[in-house]
Every structure is written in C-alpha cells, then in structure tokens.
N, C-alpha and C positions, 0 to 999 in steps of 0.2 A: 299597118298601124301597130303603135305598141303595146301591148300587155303588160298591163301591172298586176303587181301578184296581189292585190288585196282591193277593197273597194276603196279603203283607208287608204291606200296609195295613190288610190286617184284620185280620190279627195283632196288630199294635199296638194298633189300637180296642180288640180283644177283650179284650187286657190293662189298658188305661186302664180299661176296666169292669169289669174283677176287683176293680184295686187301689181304684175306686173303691167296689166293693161291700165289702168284706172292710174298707174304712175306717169305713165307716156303720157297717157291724155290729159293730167295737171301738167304737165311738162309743156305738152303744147298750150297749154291756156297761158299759163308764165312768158313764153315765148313769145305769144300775140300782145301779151299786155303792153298798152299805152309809154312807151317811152318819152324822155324829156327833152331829147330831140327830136321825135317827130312830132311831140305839142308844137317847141318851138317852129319847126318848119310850117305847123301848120298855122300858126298865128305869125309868120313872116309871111307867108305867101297870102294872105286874108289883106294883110296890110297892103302889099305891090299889087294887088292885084283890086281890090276896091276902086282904084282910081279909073280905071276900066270899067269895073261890072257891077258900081254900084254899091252902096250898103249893103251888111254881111247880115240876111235876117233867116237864122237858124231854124229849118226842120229838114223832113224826111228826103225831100229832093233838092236842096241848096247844093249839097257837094258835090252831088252829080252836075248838077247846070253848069256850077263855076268849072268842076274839069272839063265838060263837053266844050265851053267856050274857050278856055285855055287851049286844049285838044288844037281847036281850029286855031288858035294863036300863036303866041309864045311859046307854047307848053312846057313855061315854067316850072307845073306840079310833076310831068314828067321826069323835068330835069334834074328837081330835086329828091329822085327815086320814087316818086309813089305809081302805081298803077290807079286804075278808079277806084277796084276793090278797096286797095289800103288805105286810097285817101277819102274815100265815104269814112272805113273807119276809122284811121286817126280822129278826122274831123268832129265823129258823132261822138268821139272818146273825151276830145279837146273839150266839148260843148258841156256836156254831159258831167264831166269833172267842173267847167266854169259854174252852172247852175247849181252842185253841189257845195261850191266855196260861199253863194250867196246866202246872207244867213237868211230865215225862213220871217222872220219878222220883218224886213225890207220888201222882200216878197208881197206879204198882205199889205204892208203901207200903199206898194205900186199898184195892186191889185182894187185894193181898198180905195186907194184916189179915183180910181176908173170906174170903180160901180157909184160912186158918190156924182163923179161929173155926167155919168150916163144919169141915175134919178134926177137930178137937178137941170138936165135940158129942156130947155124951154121948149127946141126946134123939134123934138124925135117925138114921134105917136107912141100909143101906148104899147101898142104889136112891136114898134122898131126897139122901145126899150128894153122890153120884156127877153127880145131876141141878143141884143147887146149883154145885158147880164148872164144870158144862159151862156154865149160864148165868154165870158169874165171867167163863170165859172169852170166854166171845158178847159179855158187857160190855167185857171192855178192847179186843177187835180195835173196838165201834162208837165208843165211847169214842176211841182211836186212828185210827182214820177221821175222825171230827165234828173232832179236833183239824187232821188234816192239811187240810180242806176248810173250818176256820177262817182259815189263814194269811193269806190276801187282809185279813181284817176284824182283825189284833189291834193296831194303830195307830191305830184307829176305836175297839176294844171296850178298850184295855188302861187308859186312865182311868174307867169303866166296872168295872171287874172288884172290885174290893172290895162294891162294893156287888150286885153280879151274884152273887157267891160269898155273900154273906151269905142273899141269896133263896134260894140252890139248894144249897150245900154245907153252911153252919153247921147246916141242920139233918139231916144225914146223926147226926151224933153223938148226934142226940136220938131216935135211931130205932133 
C-alpha cells in the first residue's frame, strides 16, 4: 500500500476518488437514461403487438407478461434488442414519462367523473362504494407518483404521447 507523506495527502487522494467515483456513477445513470428510440420501439412494439395480447394496461407486471408471451412467440422485443431487463425498463420509463405529459387537471376531471359515477350508483352497496372510492383514491396518489417519477423522460416521451394515449387512454371511454 502506499504512504502519503501527510494525512493532508491523503485527504486529497481520498477526495480525487470520491469525485471520481460519484462521476462514473452519474455517468452510468446518463447512460441508462431513457432514449428516444427505445420510447419509440417501445410504443412500436405495444402497437404490433396489441393485436395478440390484448390492450396495453400499464403496471408493475404488464412488461414482463407481454415479453414472457412474446418470449414464447415472435420475440419481436428480442429482436428489437431488448432483454426483459431493458424492456421492463424502457417500458416503465415510456410509461412513466407518458403520465408525466398528462396535465394534472385532466387527471382529477378522469378521476373526478369515477368518484361521481361510483356515488351516484343506484346498483353498489354501501361497503362496495365505500371500497370503490378508496381504490379512486389509491389510483390518483399512484397515478400522481408514476407522473412525478416520469419527469426525467417527458422530452424523450412528449413526441411519443398521442400515440401512447391512444394505446392506453382512448380506450378508458370504451370501458
């Protein structure tokens, strides 16, 4: 090991290696960050791949399902370089930057119309209502999270977003 003549000396070393460490490690976060072709591939492969497995309804296990069935398919998402790894994360990135783009006031109107038609049901008890609203609400605090932990991606996702919203929101109204 080597001796520095002073504690001052190593002091300095010690910090040359922080700042060098703590450089890498932004370097690799820069280098994972969300690109605008792999949004794109991943709002291509949502679209080809729909016609298969269904409407695209975003959370924690959607991108693993569509890879493991692609996996056994096509494998499409392979083909278009991703592993499951990258393509959980592109996807959750894509997503995540999409709910970002949505402004917060649209949000509450969507939100807002569902706690309104939930009160207003003739059909549900008062336990089924009661449970309805609680999940309303569980919706917009994750909702309101996925947007805040979109921010990084909505300059990557915002060219991107019509056609994202047409996969996952237009058909909210048909439902």
């Amino acid at each position: 090991m080597k001796r520095f003549p002073s504690r001052a000396a190593a002091a300095v070393a010690l910090a040359f290696a922080l700042l060098a460490a703590s450089s890498v490690a932004s370097f690799d976060k820069a280098a994972l960050a969300l690109t605008s072709q792999e949004a794109a591939n991943v709002v291509d492969l949502i679209e080809k791949l729909k016609a298969e497995f269904g409407d695209f309804a975003y959370d924690d296990d959607e991108a693993d399902e569509w890879f493991e069935q692609d996996a056994a398919g096509q494998k499409l998402i392979t083909k278009a370089g991703f592993d499951q790894k990258s393509w959980k994360t592109a996807v959750d990135e894509t997503m995540k930057g999409f709910f970002a783009t949505i402004p917060e006031a649209e949000i509450k109107k969507i939100l807002d119309g569902a706690r309104q038609r939930t009160e207003s049901a003739t059909n549900l008890k008062v336990e089924q209502k009661k449970a309805l609203l609680e999940l309303i609400e569980e919706q917009r605090k994750e909702i309101l999270a996925l947007r805040e932990g979109g921010k990084p991606f909505v300059g990557v996702v915002t060219p991107l977003a019509p056609r994202i919203r047409k996969l996952t929101m237009d058909n909210l109204t048909e439902r």
